[in-house]
Backbone bond lengths (Angstrom), bond angles and torsions (degrees), N, CA, C in turn:
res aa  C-N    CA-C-N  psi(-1)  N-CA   C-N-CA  omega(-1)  CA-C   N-CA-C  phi
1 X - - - 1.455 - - 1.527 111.47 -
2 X 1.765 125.72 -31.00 1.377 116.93 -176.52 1.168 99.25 -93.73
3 X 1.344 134.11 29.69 1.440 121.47 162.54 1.563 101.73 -108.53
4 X 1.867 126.93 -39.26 1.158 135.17 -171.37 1.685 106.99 -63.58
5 X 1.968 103.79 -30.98 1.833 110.34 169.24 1.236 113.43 -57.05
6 X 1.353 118.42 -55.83 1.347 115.43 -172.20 1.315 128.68 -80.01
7 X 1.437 101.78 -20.78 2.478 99.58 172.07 1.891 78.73 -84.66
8 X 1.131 166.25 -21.56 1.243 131.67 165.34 1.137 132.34 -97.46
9 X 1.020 108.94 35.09 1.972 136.67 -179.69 1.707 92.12 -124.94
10 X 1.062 132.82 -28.41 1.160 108.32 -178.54 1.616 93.60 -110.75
11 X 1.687 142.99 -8.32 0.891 116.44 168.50 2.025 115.15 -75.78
12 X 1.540 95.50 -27.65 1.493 83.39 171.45 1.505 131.72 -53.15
13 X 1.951 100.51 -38.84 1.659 119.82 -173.10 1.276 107.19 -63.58
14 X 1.550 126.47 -9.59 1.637 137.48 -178.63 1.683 99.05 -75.59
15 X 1.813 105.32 -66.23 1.442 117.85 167.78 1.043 126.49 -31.10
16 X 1.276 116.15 -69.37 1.508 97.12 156.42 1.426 151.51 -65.96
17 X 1.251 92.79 -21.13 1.880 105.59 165.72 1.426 108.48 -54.91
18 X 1.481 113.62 -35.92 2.025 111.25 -167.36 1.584 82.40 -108.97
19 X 1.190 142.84 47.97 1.401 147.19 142.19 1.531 96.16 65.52
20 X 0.667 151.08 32.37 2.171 156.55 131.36 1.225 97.54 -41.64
21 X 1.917 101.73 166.01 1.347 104.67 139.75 1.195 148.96 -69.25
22 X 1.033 160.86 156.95 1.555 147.97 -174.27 1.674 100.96 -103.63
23 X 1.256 115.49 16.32 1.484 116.58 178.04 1.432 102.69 -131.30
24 X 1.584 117.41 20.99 1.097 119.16 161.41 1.627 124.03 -93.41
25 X 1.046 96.69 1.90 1.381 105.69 146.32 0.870 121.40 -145.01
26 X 1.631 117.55 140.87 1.867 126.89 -169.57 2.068 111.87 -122.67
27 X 1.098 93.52 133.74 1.442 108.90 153.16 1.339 145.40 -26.54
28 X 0.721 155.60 39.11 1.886 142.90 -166.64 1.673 98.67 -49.60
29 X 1.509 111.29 97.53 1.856 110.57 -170.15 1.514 101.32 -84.62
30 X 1.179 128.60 79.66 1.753 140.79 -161.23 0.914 127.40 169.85
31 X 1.551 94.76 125.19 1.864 95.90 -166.38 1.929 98.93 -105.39
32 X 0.998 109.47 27.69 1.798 119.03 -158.14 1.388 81.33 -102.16
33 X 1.679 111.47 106.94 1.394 118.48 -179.22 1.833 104.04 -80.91
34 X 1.430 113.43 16.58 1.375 102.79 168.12 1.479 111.50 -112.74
35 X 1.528 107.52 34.75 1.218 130.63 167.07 1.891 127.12 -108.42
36 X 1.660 84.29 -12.73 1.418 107.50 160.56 1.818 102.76 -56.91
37 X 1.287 100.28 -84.61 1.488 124.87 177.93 1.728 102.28 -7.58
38 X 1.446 105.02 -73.88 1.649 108.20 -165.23 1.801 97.50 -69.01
39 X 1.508 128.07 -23.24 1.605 123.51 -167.35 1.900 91.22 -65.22
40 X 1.411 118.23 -56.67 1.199 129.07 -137.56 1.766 105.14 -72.12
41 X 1.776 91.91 -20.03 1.620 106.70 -159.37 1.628 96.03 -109.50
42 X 1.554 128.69 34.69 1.399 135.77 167.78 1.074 116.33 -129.82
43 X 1.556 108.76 81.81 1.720 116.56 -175.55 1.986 110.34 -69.61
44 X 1.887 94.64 -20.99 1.715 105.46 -177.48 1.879 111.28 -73.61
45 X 1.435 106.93 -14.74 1.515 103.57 172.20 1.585 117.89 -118.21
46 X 1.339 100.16 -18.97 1.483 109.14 -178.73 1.943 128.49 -109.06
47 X 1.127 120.46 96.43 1.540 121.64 -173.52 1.662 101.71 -62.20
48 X 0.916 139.85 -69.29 1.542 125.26 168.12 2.009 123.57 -153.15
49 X 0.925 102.56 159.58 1.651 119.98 -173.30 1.301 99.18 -80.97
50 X 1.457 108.87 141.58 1.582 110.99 168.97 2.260 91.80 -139.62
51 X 1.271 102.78 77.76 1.435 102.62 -170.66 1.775 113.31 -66.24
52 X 0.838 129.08 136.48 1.797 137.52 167.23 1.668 99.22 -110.11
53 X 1.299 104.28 132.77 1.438 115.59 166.32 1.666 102.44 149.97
54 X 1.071 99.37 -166.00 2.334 112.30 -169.12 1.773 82.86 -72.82
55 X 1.303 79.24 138.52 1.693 98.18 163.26 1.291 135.33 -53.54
56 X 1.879 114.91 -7.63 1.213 107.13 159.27 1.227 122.11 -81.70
57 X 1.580 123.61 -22.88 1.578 117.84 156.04 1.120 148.84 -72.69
58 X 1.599 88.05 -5.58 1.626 105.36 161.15 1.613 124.76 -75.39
59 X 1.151 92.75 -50.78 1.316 126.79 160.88 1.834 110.76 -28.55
60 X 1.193 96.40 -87.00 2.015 114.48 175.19 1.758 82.09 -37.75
61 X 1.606 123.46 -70.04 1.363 120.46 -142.40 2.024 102.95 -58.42
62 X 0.511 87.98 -57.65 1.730 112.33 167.00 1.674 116.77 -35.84
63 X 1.391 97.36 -38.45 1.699 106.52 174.26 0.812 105.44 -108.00
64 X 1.272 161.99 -7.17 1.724 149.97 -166.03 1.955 89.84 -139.17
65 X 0.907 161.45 6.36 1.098 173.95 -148.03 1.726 108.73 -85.84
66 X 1.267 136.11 89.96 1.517 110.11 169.68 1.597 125.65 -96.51
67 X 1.792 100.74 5.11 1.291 112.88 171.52 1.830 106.42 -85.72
68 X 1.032 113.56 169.57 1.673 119.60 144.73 1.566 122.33 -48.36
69 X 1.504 101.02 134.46 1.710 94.68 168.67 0.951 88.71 -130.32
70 X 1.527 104.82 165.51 1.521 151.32 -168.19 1.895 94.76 -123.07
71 X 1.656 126.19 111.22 1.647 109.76 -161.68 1.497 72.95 -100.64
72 X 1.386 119.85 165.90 1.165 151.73 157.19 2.012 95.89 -131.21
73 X 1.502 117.84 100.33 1.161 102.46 -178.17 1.552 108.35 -134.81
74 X 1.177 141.41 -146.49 1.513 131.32 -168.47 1.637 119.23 -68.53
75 X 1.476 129.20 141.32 1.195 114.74 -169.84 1.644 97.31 -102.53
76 X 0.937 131.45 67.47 1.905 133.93 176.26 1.776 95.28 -70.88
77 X 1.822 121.38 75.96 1.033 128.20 159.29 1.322 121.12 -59.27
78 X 1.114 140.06 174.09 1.717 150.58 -145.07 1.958 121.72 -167.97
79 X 1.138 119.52 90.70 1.563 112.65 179.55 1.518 91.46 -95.36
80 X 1.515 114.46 137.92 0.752 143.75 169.86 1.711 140.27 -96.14
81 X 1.094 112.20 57.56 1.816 117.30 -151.15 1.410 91.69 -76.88
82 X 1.259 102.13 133.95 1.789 117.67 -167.28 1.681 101.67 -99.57
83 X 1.123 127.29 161.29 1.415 120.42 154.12 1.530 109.31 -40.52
84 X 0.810 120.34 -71.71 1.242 132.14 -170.39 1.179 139.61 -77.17
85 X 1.546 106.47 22.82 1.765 142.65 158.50 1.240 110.10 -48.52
86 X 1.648 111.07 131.94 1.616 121.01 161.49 1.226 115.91 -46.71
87 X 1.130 156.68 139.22 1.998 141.32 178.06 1.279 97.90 -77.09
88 X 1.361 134.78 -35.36 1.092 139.48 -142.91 1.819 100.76 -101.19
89 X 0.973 108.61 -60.15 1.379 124.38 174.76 1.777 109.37 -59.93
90 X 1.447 96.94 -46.40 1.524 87.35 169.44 1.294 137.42 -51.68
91 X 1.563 96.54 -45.70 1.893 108.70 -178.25 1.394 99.40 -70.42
92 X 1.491 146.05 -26.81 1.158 161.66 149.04 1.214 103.37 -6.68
93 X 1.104 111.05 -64.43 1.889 124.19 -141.43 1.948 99.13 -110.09
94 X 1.193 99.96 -53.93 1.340 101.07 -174.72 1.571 103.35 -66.03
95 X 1.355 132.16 -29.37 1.598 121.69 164.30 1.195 98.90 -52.35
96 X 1.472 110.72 -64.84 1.516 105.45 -156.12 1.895 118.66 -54.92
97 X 1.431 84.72 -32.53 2.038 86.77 -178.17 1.422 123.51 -69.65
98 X 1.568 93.36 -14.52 1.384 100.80 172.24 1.671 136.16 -111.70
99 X 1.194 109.91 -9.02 1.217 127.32 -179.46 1.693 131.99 -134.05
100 X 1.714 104.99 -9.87 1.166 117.69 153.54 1.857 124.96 -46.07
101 X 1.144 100.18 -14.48 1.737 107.94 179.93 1.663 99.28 174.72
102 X 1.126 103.56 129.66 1.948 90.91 178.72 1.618 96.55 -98.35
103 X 0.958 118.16 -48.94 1.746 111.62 173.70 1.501 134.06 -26.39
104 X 1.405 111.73 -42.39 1.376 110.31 175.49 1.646 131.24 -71.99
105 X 1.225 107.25 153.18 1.602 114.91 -165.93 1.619 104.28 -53.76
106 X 1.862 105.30 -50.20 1.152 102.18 156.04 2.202 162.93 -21.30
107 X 1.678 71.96 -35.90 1.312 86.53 -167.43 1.761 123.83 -58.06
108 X 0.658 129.03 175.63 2.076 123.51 170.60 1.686 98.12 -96.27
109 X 1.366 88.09 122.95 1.671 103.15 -179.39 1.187 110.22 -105.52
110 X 2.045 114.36 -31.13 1.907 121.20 175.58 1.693 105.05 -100.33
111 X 1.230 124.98 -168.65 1.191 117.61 179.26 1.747 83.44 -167.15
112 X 1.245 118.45 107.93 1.752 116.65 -167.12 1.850 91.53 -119.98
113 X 1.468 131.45 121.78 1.187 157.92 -140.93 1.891 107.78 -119.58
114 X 0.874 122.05 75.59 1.798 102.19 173.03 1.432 104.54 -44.67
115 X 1.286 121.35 150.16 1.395 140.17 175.53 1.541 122.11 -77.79
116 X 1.279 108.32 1.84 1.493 106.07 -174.04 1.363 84.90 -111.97
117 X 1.698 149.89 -25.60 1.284 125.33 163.15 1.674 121.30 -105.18
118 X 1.608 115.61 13.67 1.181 134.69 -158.86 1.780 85.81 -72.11
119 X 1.230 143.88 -12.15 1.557 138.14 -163.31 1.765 89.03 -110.42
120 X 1.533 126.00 -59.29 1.333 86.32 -178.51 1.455 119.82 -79.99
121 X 1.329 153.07 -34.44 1.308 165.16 -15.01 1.912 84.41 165.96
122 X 1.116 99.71 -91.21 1.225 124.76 -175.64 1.662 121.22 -37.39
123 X 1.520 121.47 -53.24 1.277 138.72 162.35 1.408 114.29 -62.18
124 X 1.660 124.32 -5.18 1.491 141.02 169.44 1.788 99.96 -87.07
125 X 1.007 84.97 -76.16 1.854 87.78 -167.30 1.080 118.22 -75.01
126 X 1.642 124.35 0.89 1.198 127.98 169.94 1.329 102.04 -70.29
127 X 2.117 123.32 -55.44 1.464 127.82 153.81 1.371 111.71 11.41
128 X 1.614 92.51 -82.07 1.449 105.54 -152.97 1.786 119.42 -69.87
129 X 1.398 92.60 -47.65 1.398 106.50 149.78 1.951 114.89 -8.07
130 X 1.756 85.72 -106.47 1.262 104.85 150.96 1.762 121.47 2.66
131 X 1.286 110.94 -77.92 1.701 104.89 -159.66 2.057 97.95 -77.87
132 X 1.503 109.14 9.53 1.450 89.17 -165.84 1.860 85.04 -124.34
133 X 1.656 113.57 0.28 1.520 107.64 138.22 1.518 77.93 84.36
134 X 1.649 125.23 21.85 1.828 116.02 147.53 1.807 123.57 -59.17
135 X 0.705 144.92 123.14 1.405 156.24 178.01 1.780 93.82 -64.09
136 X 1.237 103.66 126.29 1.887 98.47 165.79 1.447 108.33 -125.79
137 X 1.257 99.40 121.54 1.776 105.81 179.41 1.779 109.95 -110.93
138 X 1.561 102.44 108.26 1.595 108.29 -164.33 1.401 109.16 -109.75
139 X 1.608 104.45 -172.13 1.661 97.15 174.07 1.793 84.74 -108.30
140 X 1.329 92.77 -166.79 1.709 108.40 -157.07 1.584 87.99 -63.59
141 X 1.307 127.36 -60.17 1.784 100.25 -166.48 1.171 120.49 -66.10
142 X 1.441 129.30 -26.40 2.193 124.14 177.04 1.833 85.33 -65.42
143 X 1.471 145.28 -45.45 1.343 142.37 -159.24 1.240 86.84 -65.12
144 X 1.118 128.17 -52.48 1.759 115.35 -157.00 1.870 104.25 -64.86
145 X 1.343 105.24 -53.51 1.612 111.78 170.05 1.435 124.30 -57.22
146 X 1.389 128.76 -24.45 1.555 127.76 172.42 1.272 132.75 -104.06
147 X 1.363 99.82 5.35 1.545 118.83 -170.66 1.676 125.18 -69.87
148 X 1.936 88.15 -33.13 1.450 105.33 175.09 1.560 107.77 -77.17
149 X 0.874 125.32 -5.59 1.593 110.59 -159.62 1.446 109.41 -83.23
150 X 1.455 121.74 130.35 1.060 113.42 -163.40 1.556 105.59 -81.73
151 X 1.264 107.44 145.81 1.836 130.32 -160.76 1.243 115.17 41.65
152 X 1.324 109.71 69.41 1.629 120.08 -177.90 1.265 111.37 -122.03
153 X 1.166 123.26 106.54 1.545 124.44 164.80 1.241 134.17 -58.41
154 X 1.247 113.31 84.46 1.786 112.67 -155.75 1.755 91.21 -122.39
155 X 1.238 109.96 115.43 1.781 110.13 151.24 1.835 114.05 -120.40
156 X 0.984 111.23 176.89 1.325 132.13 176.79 1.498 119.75 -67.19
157 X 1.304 120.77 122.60 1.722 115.85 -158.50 1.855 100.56 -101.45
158 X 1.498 87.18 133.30 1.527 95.03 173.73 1.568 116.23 -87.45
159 X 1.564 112.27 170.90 1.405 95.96 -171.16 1.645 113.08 -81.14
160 X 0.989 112.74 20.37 1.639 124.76 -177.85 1.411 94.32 -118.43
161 X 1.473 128.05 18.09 1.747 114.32 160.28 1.534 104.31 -111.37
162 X 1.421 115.85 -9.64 1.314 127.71 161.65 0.811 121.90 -40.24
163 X 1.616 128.00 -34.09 2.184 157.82 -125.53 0.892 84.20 -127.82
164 X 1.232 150.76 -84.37 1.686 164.55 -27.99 1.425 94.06 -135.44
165 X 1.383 132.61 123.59 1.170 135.50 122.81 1.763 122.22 -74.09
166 X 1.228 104.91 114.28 1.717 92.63 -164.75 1.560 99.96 -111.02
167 X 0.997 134.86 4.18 1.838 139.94 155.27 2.014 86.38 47.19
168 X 0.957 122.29 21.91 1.331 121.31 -151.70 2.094 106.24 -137.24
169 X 1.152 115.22 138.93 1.614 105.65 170.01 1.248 124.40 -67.67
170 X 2.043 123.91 45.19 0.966 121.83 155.23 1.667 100.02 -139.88
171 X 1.693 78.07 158.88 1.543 100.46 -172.38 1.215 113.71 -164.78
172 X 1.503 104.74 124.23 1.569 151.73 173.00 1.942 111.66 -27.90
173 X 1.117 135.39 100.33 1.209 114.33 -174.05 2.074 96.10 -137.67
174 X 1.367 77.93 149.71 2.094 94.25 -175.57 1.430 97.14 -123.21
175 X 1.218 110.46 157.87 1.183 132.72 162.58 1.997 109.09 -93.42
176 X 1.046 126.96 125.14 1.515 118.00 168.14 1.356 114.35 -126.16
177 X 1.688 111.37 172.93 1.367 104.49 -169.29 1.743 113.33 -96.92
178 X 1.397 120.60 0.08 0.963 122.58 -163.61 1.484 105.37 178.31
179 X 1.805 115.66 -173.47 1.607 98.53 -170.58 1.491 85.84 -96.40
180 X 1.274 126.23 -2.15 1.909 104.23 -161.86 1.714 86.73 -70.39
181 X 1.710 106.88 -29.97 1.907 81.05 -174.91 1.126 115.00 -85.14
182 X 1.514 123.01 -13.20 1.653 119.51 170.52 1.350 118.03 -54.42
183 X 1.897 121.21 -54.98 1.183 120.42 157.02 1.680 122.99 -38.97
184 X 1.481 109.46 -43.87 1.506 86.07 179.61 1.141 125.50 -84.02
185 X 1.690 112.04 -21.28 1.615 103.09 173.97 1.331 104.57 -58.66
186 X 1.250 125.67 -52.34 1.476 126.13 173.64 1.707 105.67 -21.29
187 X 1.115 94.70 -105.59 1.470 114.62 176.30 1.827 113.93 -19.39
188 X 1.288 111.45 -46.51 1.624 114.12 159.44 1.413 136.46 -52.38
189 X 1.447 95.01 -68.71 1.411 104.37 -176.58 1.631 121.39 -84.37
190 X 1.718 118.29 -39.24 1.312 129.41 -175.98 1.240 109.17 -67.88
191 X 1.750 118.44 167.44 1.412 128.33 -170.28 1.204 107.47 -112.84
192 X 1.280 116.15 26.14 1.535 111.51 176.08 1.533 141.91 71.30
193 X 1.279 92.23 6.07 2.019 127.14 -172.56 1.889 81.30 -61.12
194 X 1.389 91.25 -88.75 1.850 117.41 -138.27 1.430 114.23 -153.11
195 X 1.332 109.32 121.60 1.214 127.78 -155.46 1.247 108.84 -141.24
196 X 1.706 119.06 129.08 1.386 115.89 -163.55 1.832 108.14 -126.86
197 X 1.120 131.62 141.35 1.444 129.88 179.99 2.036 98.51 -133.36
198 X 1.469 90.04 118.52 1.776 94.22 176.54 1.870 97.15 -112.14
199 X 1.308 79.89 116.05 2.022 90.42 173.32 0.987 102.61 -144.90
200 X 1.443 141.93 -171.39 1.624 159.24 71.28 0.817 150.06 -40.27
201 X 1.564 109.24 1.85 1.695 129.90 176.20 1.481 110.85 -108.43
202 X 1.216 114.29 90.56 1.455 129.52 175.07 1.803 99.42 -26.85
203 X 1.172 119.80 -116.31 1.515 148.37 -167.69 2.240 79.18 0.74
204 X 1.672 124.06 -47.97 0.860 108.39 -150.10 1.932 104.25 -81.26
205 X 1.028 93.19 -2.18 1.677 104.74 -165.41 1.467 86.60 -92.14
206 X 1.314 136.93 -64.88 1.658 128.62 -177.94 0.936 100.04 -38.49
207 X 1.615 138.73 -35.18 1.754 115.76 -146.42 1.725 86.29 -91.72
208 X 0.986 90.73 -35.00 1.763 86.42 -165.91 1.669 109.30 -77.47
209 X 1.012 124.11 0.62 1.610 126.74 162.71 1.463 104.48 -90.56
210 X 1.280 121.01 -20.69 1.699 112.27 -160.49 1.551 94.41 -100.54
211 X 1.530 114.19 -30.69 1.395 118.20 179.57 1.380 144.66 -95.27
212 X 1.430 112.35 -6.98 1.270 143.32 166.08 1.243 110.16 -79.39
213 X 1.244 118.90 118.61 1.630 128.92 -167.55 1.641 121.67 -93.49
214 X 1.844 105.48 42.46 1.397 99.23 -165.96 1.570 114.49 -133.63
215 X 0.963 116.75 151.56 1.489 114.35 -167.25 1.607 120.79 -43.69
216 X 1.626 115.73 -20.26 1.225 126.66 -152.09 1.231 98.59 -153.48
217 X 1.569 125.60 96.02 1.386 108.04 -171.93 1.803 97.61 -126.80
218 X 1.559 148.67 158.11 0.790 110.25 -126.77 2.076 82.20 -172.30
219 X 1.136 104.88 143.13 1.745 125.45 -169.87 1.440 113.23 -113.39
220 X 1.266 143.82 98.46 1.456 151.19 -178.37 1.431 99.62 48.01
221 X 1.263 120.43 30.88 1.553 109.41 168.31 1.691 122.85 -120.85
222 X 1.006 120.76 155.43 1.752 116.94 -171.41 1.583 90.77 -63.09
223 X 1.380 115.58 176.73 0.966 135.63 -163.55 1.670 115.49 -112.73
224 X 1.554 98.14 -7.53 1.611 126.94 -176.33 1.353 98.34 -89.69
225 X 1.518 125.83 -11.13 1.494 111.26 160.62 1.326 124.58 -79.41
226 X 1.544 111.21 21.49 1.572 111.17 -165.94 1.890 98.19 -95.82
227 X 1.184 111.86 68.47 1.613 114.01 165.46 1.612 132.71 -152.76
228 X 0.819 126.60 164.02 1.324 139.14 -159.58 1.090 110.79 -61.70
229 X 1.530 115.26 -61.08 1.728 100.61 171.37 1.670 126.87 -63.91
230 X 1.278 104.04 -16.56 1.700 121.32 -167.69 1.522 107.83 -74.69
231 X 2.204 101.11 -27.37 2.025 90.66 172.87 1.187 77.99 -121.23
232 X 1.482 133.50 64.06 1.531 123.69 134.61 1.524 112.86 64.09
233 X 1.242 108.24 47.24 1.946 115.70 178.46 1.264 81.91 -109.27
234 X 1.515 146.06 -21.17 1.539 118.57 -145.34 1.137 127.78 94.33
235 X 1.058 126.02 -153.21 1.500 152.75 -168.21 1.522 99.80 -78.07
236 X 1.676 136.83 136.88 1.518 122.18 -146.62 1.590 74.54 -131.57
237 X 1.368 117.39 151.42 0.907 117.97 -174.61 2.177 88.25 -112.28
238 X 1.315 100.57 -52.84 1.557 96.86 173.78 1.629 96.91 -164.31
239 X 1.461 123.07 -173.78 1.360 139.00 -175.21 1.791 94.20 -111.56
240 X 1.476 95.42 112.31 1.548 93.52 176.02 1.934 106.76 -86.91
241 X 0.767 106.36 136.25 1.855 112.55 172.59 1.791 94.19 -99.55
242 X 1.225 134.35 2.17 1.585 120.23 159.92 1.226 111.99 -61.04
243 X 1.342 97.90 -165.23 1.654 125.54 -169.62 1.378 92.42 -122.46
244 X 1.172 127.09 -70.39 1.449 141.84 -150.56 1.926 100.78 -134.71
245 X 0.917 97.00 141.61 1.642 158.47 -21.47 1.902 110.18 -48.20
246 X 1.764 89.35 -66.14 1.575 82.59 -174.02 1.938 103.86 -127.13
247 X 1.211 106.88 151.03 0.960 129.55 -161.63 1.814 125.89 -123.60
248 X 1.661 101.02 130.54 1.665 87.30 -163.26 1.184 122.84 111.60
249 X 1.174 114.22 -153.81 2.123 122.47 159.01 1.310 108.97 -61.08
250 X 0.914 129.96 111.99 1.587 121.59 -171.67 1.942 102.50 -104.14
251 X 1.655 122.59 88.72 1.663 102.83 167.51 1.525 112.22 -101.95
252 X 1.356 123.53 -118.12 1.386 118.72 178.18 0.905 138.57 -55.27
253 X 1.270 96.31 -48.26 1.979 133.90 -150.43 2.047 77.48 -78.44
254 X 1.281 131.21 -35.30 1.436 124.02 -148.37 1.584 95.50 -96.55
255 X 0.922 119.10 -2.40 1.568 119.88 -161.01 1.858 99.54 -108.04
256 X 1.654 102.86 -17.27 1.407 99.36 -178.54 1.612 115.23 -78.47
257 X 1.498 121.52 -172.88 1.441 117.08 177.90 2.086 88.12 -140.24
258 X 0.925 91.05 -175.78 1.698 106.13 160.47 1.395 127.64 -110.32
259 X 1.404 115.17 157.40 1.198 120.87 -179.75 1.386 109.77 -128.93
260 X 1.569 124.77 123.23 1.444 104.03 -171.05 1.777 93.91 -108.77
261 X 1.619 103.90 134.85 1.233 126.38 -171.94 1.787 115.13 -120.01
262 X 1.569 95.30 98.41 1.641 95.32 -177.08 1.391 110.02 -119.79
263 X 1.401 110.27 125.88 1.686 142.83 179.46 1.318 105.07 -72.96
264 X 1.324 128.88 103.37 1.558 115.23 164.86 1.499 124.59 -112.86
265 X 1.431 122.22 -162.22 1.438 112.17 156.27 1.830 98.99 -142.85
266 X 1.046 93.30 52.71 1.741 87.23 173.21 1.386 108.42 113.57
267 X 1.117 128.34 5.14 1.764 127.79 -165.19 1.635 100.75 -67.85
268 X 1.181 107.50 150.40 1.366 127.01 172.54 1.429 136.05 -131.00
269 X 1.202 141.52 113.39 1.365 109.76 -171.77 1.433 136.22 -105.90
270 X 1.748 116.79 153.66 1.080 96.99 -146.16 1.733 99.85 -107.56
């Protein structure tokens, strides 16, 4: 609680510095999580929840809820190496999505392989992998390809590493035969965050933006560009995985609604 006093003592001292109120933003002074309960269940004081914390409190908030939520919920990201991936650009991006920070929601948690470059592809970024001491948990064909690499942490992936947000330096990688199964593992296993496809074959990059069911889906680029300040919203409040209201990077502009305002002089309709 004397840490939650003091970042809102200095967010008020901001408020008033840019001439606001300083009671435009308020406190909840309670750490009595059965104060959650009565916040979540006051649709007469509260317009909607935007909860941060482990997914089982998102979770509870989400099910017992009589306000609106805003989910901030698991980021199970996805690189997508196409047949028809740059080699160079690939190992590029898929290091970077995965090991540029393992903490973020952002980050690549699967690593899904077409099979026609899964032999050279794989024994590359496993390398790199490797010297930065990521754990790779595969199905039997990425195991057969990473096994040799010397000091490579490779075990066998269960179907619950499929799920996996691992905020952690390991990550889940398949071999597939094509994108219809990349899309569906996608579409199966991922949470709908951020989703990445590295190719050079156009026609295959549309399908996989139109068919991937996730807030942030994404063309030879890391997957660490999936944030609020990065497409210029600002200040991120969280990554919504909804539909409705707002969806994605969620900053200001996402938190607003509309008001429809009509001027007449007597109109009627007939």
């Amino acid at each position: 609680i004397h840490s939650n006093l003091a970042l809102w003592k200095l967010v008020q001292a901001a408020l008033v510095e840019a001439g606001l109120p300083a009671d435009a933003v308020q406190l909840v002074q309670t750490t009595d999580r059965a104060a959650v309960g009565h916040l979540i269940a006051s649709p007469e004081a509260v317009d909607v929840i935007i909860p941060r914390g482990g997914k089982g409190l998102i979770e509870r908030i989400s099910r017992e809820a009589k306000v609106p939520v805003i989910k901030h919920l698991d980021g199970n990201c996805h690189v997508y190496v196409d047949a028809r991936a740059e080699m160079a650009l690939a190992l590029r991006v898929t290091d970077n999505a995965k090991t540029q920070k393992y903490s973020p929601c952002n980050a690549a948690e699967s690593l899904l392989v077409h099979a026609a470059i899964a032999g050279e592809f794989l024994p590359r970024i496993g390398a790199l992998f490797a010297d930065k001491g990521v754990e790779m948990r595969g199905d039997a064909a990425s195991v057969a390809l990473l096994s040799g690499i010397p000091g490579a942490r490779v075990v066998a992936a269960s179907e619950q590493d499929w799920f996996e947000e691992y905020l952690a330096p390991i990550i889940s990688v398949k071999v597939v035969d094509d994108l219809d199964a990349a899309i569906a593992h996608i579409n199966r296993y991922g949470s709908h965050h951020t989703d990445a496809i590295l190719t050079e074959h156009h026609p295959s990059a549309m399908r996989f933006l139109r068919e991937v069911d996730s807030s942030s889906v994404m063309v030879n680029a890391s997957t660490r560009f999936a944030d609020g300040f990065e497409y210029g919203l600002g200040a991120e409040i969280g990554i919504s995985t909804d539909k409705l209201h707002a969806r994605g990077p969620v900053g200001m502009e996402g938190l607003t609604s509309l008001k429809w305002v009509v001027l007449g002089q007597g109109e009627v309709r007939t």
